[in-house]
C-alpha positions in Angstrom: 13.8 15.4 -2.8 14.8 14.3 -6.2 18.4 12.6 -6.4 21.0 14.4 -7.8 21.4 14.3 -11.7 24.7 12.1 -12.1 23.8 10.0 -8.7 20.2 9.4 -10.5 21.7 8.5 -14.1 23.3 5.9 -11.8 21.1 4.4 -10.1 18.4 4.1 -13.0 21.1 2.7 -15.7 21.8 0.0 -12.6 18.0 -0.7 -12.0 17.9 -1.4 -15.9 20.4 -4.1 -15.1 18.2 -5.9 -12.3 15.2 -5.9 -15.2 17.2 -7.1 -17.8 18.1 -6.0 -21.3 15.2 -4.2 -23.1 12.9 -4.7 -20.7 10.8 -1.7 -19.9 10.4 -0.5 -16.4 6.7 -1.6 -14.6 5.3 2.3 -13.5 4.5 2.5 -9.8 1.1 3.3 -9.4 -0.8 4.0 -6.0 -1.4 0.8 -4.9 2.4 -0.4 -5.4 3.4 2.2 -3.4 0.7 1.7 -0.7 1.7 -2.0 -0.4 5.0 -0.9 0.7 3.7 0.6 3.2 2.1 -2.9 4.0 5.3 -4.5 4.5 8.3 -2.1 5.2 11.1 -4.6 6.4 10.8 -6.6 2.9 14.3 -5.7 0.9 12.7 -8.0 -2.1 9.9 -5.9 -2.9 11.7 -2.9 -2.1 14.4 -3.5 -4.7 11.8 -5.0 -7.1 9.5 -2.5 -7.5 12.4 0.0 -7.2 13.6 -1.3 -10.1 10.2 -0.9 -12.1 10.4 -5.0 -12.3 6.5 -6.5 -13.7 6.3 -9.0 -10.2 3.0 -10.5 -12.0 5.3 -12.1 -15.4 8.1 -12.7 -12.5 5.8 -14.8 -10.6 4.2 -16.7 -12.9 8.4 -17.3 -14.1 9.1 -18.7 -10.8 6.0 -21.1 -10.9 3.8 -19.4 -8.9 1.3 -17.1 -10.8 -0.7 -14.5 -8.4 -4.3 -14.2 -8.0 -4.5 -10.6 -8.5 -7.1 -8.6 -9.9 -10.6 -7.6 -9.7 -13.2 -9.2 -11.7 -15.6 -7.5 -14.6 -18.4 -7.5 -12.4 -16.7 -5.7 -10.0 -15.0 -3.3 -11.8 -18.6 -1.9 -13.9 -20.2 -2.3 -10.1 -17.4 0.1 -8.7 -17.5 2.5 -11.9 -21.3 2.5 -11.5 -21.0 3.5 -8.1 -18.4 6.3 -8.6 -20.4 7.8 -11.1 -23.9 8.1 -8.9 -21.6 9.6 -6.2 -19.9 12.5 -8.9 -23.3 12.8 -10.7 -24.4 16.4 -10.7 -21.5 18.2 -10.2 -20.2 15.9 -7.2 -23.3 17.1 -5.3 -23.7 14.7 -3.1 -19.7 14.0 -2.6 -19.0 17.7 -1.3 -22.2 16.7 1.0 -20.5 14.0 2.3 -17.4 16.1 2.4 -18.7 19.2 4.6 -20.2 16.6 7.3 -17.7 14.5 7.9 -14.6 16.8 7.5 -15.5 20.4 7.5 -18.8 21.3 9.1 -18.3 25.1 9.4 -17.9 26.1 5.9 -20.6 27.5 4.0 -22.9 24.5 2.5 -21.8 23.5 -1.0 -24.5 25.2 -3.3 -22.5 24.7 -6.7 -19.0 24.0 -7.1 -16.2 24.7 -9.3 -15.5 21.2 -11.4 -12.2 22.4 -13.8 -11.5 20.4 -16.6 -8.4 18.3 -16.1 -7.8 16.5 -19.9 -4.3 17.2 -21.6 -1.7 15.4 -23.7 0.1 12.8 -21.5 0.5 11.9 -17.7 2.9 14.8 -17.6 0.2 17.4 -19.4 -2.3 16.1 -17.2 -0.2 16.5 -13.9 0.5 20.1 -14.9 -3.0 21.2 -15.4 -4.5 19.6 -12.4 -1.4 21.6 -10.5 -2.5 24.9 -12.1 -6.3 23.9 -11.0 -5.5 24.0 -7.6 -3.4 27.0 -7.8 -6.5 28.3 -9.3 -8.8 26.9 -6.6 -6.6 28.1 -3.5 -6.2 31.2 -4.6 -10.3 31.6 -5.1 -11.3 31.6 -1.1 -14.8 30.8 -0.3 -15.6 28.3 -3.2 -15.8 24.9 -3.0 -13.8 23.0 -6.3 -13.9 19.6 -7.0 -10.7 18.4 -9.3 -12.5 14.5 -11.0 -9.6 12.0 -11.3 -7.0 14.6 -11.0 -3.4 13.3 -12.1 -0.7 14.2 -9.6 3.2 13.3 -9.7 5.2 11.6 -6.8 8.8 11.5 -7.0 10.1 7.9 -6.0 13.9 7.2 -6.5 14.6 10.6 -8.8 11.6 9.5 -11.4 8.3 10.3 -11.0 5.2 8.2 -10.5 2.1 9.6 -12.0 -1.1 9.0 -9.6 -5.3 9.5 -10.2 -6.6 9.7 -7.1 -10.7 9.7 -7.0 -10.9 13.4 -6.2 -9.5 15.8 -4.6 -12.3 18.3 -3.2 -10.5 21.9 -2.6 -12.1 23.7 0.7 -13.3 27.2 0.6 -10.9 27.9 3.3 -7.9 26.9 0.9 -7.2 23.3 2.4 -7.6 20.5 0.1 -8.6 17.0 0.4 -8.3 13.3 -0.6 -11.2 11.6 -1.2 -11.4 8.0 -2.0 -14.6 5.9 -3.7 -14.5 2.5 -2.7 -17.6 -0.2 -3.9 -16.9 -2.2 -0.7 -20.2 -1.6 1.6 -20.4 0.2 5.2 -22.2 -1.9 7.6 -23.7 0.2 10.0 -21.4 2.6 10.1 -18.4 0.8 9.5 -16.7 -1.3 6.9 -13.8 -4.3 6.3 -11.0 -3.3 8.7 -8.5 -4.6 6.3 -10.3 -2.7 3.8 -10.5 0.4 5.0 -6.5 -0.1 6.3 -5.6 -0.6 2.4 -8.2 2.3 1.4 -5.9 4.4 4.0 -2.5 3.4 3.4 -3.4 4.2 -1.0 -5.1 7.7 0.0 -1.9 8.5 1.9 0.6 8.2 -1.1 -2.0 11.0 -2.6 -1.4 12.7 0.5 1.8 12.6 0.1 1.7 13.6 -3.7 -0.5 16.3 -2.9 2.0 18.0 -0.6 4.9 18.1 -2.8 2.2 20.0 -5.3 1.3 22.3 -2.2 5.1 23.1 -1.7 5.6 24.6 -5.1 2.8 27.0 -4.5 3.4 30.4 -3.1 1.8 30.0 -0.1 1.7 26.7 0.7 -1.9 25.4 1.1 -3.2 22.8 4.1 -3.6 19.5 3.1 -5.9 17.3 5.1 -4.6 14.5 7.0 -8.2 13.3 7.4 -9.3 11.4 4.0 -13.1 11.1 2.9 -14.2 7.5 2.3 -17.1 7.0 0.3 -19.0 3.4 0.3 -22.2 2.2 -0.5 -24.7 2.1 2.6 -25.3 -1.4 4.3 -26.7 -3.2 0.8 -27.6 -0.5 -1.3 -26.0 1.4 -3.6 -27.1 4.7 -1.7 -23.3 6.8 -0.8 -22.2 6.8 3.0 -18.4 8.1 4.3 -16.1 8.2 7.2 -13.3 10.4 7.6 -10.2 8.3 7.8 -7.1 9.6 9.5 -3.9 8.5 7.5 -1.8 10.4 9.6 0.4 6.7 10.4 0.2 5.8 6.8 1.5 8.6 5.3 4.6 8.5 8.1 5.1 4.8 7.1 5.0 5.5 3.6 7.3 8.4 3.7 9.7 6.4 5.4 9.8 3.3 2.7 9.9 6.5 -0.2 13.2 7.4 1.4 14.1 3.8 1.7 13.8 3.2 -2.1 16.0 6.5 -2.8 18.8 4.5 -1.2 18.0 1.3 -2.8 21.7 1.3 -4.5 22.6 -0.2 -0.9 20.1 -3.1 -1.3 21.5 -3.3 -4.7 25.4 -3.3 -3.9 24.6 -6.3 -1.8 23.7 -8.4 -4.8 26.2 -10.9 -6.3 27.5 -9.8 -9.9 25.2 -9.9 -12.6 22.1 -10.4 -10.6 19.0 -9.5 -12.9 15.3 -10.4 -12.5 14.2 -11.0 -16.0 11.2 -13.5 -16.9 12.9 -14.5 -20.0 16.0 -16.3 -17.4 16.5 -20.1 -17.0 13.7 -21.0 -14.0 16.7 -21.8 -11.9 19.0 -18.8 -12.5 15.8 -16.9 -11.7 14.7 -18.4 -8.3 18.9 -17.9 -7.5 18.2 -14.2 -8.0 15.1 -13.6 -6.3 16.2 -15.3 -2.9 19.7 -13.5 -3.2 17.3 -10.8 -1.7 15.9 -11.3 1.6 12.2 -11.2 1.9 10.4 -10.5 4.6 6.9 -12.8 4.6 3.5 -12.6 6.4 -0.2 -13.7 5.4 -1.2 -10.2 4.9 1.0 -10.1 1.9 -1.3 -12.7 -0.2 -3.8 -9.5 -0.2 -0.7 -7.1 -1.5 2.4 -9.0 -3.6 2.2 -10.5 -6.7 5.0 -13.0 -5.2 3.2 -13.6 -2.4 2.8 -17.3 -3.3 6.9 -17.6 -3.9 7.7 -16.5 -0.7 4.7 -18.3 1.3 6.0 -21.4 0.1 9.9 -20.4 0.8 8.8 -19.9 3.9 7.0 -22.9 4.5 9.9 -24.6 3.8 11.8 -23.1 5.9 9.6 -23.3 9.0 9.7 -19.7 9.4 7.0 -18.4 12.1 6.3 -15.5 10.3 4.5 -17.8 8.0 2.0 -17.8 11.3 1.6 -14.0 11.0 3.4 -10.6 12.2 1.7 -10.5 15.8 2.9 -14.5 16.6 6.1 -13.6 15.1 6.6 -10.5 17.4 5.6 -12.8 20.8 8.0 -15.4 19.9 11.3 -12.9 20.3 14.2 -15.0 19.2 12.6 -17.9 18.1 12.3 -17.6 14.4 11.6 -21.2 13.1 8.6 -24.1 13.8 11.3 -26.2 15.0 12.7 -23.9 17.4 9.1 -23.2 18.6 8.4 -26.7 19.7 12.0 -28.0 20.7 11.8 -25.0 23.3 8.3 -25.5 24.5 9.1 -29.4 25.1 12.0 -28.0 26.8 15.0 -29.3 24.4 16.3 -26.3 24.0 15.8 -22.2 24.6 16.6 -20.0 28.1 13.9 -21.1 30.7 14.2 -17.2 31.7 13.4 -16.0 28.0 9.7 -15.0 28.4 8.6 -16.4 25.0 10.7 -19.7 26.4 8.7 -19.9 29.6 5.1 -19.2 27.9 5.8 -21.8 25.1 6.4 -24.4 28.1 3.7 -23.2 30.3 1.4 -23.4 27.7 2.5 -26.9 26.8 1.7 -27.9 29.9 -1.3 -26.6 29.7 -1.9 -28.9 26.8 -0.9 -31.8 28.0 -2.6 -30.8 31.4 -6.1 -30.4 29.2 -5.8 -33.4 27.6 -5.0 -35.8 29.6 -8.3 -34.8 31.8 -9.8 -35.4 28.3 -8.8 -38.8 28.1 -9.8 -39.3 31.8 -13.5 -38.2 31.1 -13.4 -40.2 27.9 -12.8 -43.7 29.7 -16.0 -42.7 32.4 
């Protein structure tokens, strides 16, 4: 729900003050708000990309510039390949569409395809709502809305989003699709892949049904995403129907975490701002004030992902080692602690994670030591 007016005013006139003076907030787009999902127990990106900060200039400000973005090659390969699976009227896409998602509805013969240009993200957002109006309330048609722009409210503003497509049933329910150049290998693709593919086509999802709750009678919209890639090595469409019914949950929750991002912000010392243009050192002061919460999957999803590897490095923290070592090791949260409790220095022999650090350090030692013995035969 959209904060209240004097409560919003607020809130946005202090997340100016985190990006500094004059310095225009960074738009959340899909993927932003999918990487969120990624990582929901990190209060820096929460407050950073709350506060519309650009984490690529910030980075490369702190001395460590991220590696994102796709290459030219990539992108005319993946623009290619969206256009062969649109061509004709999305022909082949509502194909795809009625077999893996909806197998009992009348084959796709022709389809509705509205157009969707206006003036601006907000005209755009309120024609591709009045499509769908149009396209629920015309049962037994198939209607396939072509980069359609859709609004998600994040902290009281809204992001605008342009999904792939969104294919409209002719029973009334509508559906995300997603057209990714990454390939299917028989019958299955890149798990971490198709996990970012799922956790992006869930903030549609969740755009999509604030649009669907305005409407009269409020349409169904899938929880089971289409996800179109190119077969094994060609550049010949396949899909799978992707259930984003976690994702969405996830993201949800971190979209109601950043509407009470005022109490991440309250916790900040006076005058804390995130500006590029800040002495190197005042900077780094301002981005550890906020706690980050660091794995390996985040090199694939932060732009600060280099900055808070190497914080954590220094730190010795295990989630450096990734999320599922982390969770094992209970109360031990640094490298240190780790191996002063596995060579029995220090930890509660009846803490499990204790007692399977020390058995497997015995273990070890046990392993070696017959090495050794074989070595001198």
């Amino acid at each position: 729900m959209p904060l209240p007016r004097t409560r919003g005013t607020a809130l946005r006139h202090r997340l100016a003050e985190l990006r500094g003076p004059d310095v225009p907030a960074k738009a959340l787009d899909a993927r932003a708000l999918a990487a969120l999902a990624a990582n929901p127990g990190c209060k820096r990106r929460a407050i950073l990309d709350g506060a519309g900060v650009n984490k690529a200039a910030l980075a490369g400000a702190l001395g460590s510039p991220s590696a994102f973005g796709q290459s030219q090659f990539a992108l005319t390969r993946g623009n290619a390949f969206e256009a062969k699976v649109k061509a004709d009227g999305g022909a082949e896409l509502l194909r795809l569409v009625r077999e893996k998602l909806d197998r009992g509805a009348e084959p796709p013969a022709h389809a509705r395809v509205p157009e969707l240009t206006a003036t601006g993200p907000e005209g755009r957002t309120a024609r591709t709502a009045l499509a769908l109006r149009e396209a629920t309330e015309a049962p037994g048609e198939w209607t396939l809305l072509d980069h359609p722009m859709l609004a998600l409210d994040v902290a009281g503003s809204p992001a605008f989003l342009e999904p792939d497509a969104v294919v409209v049933h002719p029973d009334g329910s509508w559906t995300v699709v997603e057209i990714k150049s990454f390939p299917m290998l028989d019958g299955s693709a890149d798990p971490a892949k198709v996990g970012a593919a799922a956790r992006q086509a869930a903030v549609y999802v969740l755009a999509l049904e604030q649009v669907a709750a305005r409407l009269e009678s409020a349409p169904r919209v899938r929880d089971r995403v289409l996800l179109v890639c190119p077969k094994d090595f060609s550049n010949l469409p396949t899909a799978s129907a992707v259930d984003v019914r976690k994702q969405r949950a996830v993201t949800a929750r971190q979209l109601d975490r950043l509407t009470r991002i005022e109490d991440i912000a309250d916790e900040l010392p006076a005058g804390t701002c995130f500006s590029p243009e800040l002495p190197a050192a005042d900077l780094t002061a301002a981005v550890e004030s906020v706690p980050a919460t660091y794995a390996p999957e985040c090199l694939s999803a932060c732009e600060l992902a280099f900055h808070c590897r190497a914080r954590s490095l220094e730190s010795g923290a295990v989630t450096s080692l990734g999320r599922s070592v982390r969770a094992e090791l209970g109360g031990l949260t640094t490298v240190e602690d780790v191996l002063s409790a596995a060579r029995g220095e220090s930890g509660d022999p009846d803490d499990p994670a204790v007692a399977a650090l020390r058995r497997a350090a015995r273990l070890r030692a046990e392993a070696l030591g017959q090495e050794a013995v074989a070595g001198c035969r």
